[in-house]
C-alpha positions as CSV (number, residue, x, y, z in Angstrom):
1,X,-67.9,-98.9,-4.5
2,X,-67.5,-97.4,-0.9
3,X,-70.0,-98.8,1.6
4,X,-73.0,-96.5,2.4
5,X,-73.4,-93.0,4.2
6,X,-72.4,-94.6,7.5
7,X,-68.5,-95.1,6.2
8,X,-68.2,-91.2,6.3
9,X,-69.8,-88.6,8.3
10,X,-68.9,-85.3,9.2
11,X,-66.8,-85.9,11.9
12,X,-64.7,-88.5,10.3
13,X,-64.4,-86.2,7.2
14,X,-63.5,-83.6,9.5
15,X,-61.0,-85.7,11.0
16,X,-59.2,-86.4,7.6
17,X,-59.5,-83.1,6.2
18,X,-57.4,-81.9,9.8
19,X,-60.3,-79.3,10.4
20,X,-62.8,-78.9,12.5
21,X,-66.3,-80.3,12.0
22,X,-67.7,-76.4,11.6
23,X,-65.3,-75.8,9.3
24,X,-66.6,-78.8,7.2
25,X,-70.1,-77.3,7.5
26,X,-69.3,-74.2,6.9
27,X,-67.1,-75.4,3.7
28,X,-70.8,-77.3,2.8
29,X,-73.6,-74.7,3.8
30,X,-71.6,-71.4,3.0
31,X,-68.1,-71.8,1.5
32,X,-67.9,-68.1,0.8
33,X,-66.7,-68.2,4.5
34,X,-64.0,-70.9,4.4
35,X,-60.4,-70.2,3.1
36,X,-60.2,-71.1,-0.9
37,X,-57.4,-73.8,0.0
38,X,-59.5,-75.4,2.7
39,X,-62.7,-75.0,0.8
40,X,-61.2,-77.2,-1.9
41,X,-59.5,-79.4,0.8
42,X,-62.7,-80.1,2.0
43,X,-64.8,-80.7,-1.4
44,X,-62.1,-83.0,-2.9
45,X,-62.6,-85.6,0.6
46,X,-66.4,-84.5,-0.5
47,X,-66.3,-86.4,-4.0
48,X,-63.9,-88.9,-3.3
49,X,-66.2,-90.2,-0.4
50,X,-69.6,-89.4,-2.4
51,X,-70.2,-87.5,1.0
52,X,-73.8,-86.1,0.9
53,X,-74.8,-84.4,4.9
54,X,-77.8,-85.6,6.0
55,X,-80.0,-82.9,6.1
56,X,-82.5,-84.2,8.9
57,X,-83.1,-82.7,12.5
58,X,-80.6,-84.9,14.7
59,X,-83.4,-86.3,17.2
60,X,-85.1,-87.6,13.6
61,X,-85.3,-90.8,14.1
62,X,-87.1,-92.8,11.7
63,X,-85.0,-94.0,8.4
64,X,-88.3,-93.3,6.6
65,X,-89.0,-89.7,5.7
66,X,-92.3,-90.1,3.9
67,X,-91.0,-87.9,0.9
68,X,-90.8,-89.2,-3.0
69,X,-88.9,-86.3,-4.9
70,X,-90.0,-85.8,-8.5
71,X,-87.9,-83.6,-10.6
72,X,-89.4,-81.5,-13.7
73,X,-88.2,-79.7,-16.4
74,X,-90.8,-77.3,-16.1
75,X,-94.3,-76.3,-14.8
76,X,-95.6,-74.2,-17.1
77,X,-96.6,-77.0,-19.8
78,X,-99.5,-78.9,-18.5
79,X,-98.2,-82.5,-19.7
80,X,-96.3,-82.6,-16.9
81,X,-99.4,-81.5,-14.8
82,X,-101.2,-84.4,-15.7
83,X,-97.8,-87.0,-14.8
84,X,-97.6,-85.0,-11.7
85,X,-100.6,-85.7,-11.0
86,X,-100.7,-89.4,-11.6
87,X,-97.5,-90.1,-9.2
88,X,-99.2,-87.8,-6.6
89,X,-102.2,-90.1,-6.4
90,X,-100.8,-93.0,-6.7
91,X,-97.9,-92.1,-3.7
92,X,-101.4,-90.0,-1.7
93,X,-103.0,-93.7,-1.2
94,X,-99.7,-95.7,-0.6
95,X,-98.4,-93.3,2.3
96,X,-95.4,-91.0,0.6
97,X,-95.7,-87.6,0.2
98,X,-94.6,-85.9,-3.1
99,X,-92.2,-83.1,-3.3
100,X,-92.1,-81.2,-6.9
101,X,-89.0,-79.3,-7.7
102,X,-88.7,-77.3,-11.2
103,X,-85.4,-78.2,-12.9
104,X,-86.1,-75.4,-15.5
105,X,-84.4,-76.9,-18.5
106,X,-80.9,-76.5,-16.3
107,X,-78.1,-79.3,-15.8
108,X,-76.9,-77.1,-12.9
109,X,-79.8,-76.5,-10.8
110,X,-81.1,-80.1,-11.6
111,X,-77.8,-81.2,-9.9
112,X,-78.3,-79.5,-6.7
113,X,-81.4,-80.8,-6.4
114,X,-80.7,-84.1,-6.2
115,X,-78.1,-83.8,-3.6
116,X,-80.8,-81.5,-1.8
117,X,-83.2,-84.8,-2.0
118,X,-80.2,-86.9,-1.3
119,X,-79.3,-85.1,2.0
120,X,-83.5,-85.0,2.6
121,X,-83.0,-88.8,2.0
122,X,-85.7,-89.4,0.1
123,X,-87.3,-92.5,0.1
124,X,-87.1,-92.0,-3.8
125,X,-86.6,-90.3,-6.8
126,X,-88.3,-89.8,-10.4
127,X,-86.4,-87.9,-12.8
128,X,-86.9,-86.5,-16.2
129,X,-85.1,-87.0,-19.2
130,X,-81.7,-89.8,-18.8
131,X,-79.3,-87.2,-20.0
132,X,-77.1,-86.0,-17.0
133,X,-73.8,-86.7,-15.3
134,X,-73.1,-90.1,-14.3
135,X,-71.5,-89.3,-11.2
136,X,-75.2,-88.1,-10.0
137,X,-76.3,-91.2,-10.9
138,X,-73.3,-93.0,-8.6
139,X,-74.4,-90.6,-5.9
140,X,-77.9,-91.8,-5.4
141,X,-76.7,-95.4,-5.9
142,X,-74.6,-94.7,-3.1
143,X,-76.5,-93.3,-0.6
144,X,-79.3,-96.6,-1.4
145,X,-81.9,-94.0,-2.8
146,X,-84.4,-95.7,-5.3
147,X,-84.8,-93.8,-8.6
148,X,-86.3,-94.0,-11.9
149,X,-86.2,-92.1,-15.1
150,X,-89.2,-90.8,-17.3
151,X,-90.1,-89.3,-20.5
152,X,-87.1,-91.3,-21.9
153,X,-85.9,-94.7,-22.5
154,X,-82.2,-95.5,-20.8
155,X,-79.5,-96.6,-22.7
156,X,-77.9,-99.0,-19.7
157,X,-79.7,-101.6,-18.0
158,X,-78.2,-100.5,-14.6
159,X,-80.6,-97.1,-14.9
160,X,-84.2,-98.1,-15.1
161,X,-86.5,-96.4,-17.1
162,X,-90.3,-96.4,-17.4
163,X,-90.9,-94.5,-20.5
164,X,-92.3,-93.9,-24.0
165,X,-89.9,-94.1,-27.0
166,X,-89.2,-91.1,-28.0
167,X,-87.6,-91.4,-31.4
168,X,-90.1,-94.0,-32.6
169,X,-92.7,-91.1,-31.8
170,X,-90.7,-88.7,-33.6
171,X,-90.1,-91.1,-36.7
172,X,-94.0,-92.0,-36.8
173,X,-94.7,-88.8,-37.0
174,X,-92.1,-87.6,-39.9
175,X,-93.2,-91.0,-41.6
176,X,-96.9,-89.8,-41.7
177,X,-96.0,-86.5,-43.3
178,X,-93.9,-88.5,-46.0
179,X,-96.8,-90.9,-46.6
180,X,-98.8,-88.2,-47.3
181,X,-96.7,-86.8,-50.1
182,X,-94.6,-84.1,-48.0
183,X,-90.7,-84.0,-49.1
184,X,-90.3,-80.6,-47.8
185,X,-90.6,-80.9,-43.8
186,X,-90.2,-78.4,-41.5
187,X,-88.9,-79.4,-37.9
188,X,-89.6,-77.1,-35.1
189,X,-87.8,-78.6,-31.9
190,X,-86.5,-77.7,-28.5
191,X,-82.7,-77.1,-28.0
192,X,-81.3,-80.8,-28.7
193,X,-77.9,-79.4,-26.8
194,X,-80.0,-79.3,-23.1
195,X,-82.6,-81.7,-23.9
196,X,-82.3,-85.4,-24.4
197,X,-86.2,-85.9,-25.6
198,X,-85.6,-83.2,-28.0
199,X,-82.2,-84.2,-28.9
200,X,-84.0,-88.0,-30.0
201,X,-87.2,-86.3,-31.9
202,X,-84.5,-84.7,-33.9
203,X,-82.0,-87.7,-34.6
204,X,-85.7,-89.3,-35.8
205,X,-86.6,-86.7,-38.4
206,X,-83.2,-87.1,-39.7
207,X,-83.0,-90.8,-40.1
208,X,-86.7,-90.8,-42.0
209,X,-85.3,-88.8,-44.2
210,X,-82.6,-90.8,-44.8
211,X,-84.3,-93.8,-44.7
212,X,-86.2,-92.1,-47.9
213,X,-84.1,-90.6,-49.4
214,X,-84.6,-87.3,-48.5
215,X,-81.8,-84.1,-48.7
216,X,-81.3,-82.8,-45.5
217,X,-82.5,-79.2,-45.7
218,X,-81.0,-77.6,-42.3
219,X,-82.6,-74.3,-42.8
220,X,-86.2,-76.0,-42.5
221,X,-84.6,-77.5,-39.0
222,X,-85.8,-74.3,-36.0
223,X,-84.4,-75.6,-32.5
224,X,-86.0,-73.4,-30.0
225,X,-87.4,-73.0,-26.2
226,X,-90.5,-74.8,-26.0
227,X,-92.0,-71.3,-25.6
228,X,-95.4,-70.4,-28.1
229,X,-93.7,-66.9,-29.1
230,X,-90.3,-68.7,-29.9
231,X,-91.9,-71.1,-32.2
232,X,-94.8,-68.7,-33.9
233,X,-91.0,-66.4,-34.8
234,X,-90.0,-69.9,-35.9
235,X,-92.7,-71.0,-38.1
236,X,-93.2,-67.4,-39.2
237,X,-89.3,-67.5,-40.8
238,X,-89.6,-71.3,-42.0
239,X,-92.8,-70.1,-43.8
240,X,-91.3,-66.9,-45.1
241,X,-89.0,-69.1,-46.6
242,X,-88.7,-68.3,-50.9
243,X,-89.5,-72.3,-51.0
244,X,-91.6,-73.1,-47.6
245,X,-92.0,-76.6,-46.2
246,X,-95.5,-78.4,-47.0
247,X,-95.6,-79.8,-43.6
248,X,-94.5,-78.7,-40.1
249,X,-93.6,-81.0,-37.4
250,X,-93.5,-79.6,-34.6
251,X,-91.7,-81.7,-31.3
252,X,-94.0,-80.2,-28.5
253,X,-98.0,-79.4,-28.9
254,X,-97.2,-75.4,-27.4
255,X,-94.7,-75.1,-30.3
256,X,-97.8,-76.3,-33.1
257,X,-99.9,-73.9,-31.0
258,X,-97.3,-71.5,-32.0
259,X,-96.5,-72.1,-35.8
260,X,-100.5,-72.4,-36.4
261,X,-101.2,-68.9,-34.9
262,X,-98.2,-67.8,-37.4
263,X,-99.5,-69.2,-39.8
264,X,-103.0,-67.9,-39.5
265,X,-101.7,-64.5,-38.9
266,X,-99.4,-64.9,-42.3
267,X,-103.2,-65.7,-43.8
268,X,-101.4,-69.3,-44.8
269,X,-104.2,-72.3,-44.3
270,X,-103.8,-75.3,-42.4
271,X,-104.0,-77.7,-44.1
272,X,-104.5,-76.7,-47.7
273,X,-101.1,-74.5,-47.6
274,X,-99.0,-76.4,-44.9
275,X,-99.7,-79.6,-42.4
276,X,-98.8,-79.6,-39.1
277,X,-98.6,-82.5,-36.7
278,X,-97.5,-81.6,-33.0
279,X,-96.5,-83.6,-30.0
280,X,-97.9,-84.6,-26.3
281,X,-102.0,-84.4,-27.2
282,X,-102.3,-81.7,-24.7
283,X,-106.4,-81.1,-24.5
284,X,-105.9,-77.5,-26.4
285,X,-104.7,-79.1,-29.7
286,X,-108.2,-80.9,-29.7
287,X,-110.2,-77.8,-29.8
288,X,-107.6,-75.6,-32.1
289,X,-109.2,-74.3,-35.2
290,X,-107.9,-76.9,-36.8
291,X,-107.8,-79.7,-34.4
292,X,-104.1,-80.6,-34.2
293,X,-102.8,-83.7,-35.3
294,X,-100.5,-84.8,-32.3
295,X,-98.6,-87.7,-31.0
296,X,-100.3,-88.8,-27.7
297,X,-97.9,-89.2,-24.9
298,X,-99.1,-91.5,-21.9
299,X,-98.6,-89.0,-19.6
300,X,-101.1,-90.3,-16.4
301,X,-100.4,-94.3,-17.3
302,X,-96.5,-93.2,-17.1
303,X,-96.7,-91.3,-13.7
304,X,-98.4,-94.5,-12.5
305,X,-96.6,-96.8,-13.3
306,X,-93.1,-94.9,-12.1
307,X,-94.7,-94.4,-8.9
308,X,-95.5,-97.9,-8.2
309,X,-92.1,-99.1,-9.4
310,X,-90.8,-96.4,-7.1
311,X,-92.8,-97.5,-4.0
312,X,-92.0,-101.4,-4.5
313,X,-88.5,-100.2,-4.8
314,X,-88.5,-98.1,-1.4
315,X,-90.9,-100.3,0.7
316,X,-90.4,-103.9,-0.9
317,X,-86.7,-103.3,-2.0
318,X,-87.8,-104.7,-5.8
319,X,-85.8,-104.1,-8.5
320,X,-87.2,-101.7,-10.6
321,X,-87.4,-103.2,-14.2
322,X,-87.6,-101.2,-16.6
323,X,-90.9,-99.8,-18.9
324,X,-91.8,-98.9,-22.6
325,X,-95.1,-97.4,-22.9
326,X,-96.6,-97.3,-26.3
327,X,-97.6,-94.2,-27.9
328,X,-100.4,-93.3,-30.5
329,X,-100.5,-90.6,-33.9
330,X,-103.6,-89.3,-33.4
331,X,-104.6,-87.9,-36.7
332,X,-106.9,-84.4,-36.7
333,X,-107.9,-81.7,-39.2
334,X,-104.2,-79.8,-39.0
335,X,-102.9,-82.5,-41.5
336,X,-103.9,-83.5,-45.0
337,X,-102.1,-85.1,-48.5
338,X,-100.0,-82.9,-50.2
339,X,-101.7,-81.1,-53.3
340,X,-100.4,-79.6,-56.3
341,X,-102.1,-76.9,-57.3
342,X,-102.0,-73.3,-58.7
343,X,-104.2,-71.9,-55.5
344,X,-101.6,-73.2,-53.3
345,X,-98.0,-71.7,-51.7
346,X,-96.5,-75.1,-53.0
């Protein structure tokens, strides 16, 4: 690995790139304005040097900026209020400031804010979901910028984690419906192709299944935004269905918001027609008419503890081990045994 951001600055790339140092800037800050040959010139010195700019004031001379970045999928589901939250206290009484950017579900506007925190230089970084490229993952390595990932468990011991496990959630749940005498399950999830924690909640239903023996039915699978419109069309076509599911499990509490309101509108009951069980125990499921059964996601202990293991990481220079935190089924009104009888859709 090349040393750190001292082995290559703009000068010296510059210098090796036989340009000027404007020209480097220019081929960084507005590249519309540099010649396509130089332009890629110029970026291909860029990756082969992991060169990030340092985006400070020149005069700035502290090595500390007092900025944690925290990167989120979104901020209109109020889970991630409640993490946000957590880290922000916790960083509030140890001396960081947080900085919130929304990733909005997008690979490519997650990467450039990381290298926007990396040339920020961060004291740290907390990001969502493991799935991305593993060059970013080289690049904060290399520029000595502390990071952890949340709301899902790493697969290599060289990218800490401090999470909840995702697929065993996801099985627990599908178990529960099977235990109580559902074989025709209805999973409403977000798009597994963007989204890791989705992607995982889906690989779960299908290896309970499995595990008892159940047919794959992919026309009782709806992958879809996590969006309360998107799922109530979703649960309104699984439902409409000339052999519905029994049970819905839906991999996000907005989307059992959604396939309960369909429900109710289709004049189907919950739970004597269909079960649902959602996921997250967002406060809204408790006081839905009928509470929703939900898996509870540790949302606030998870923000704290990635904040401290951040902190340690940036002030102390400690490793950052990583986390499983355990999750819990809570069981409400939504969900109920299967029945068979003549005054049901069954």
């Amino acid at each position: 690995m090349k040393k750190p951001e001292k082995s290559v600055n703009v000068r010296s790339l510059a210098k090796k790139a036989g340009v000027s140092v404007a020209t480097v800037s220019r081929a960084l800050r507005q590249p519309d304005t540099v010649a396509p040959h130089t332009r890629e010139k110029i970026l291909r010195l860029v990756e082969k040097y992991r060169f990030v700019p340092d985006g400070r004031a020149a005069n700035f001379s502290s090595q500390r900026t007092g900025l944690v970045g925290l990167i989120v999928p979104t901020i209109s589901n109020s889970i991630y209020a409640e993490f946000t939250e957590a880290i922000q206290s916790r960083l509030q009484a140890a001396g960081p400031s947080l900085l919130i950017v929304n990733a909005n579900y997008s690979a490519e506007i997650e990467r450039d804010i990381i290298r926007k925190l990396i040339e920020s230089r961060v004291e740290g970084v907390i990001l969502t979901g493991y799935r991305r490229d593993a060059s970013l993952y080289q690049l904060l390595e290399h520029y000595r910028i502390p990071f952890v990932v949340t709301w899902a468990i790493s697969p290599k011991r060289s990218i800490p984690s401090i999470s909840f496990d995702n697929h065993a959630a996801a099985a627990e749940a599908t178990e529960m419906l099977i235990k109580l005498g559902h074989r025709r399950i209805g999973l409403i999830c977000g798009v597994a192709a963007i989204n890791d924690r989705a992607s995982m909640r889906l690989e779960a239903y299908q290896s309970v299944l499995e595990k008892h023996r159940i047919t794959f039915d992919e026309t009782l699978v709806s992958q879809q935004p996590f969006e309360i419109e998107a799922a109530a069309e979703a649960a309104t076509r699984l439902m409409s269905n000339p052999k519905p599911p029994t049970a819905l499990f839906c991999a996000n509490d907005i989307q059992a918001l959604g396939a309960l309101f369909a429900c109710q509108r289709m004049k189907i009951r919950v739970p004597e027609d269909v079960s649902i069980i959602g996921f997250d125990d967002l406060p809204i499921v408790r006081t839905a008419n009928p509470a929703l059964s939900s898996v509870h996601v540790p949302a606030r202990q998870m923000g704290n503890a990635a904040a401290d293991a951040l902190i340690a990481a940036a002030r102390q220079q400690t490793p950052i081990k990583s986390q499983i935190i355990p999750t819990e089924l809570i069981m409400r009104a939504s969900t109920a045994p299967l029945k068979h009888s003549k005054g049901t859709r069954r």
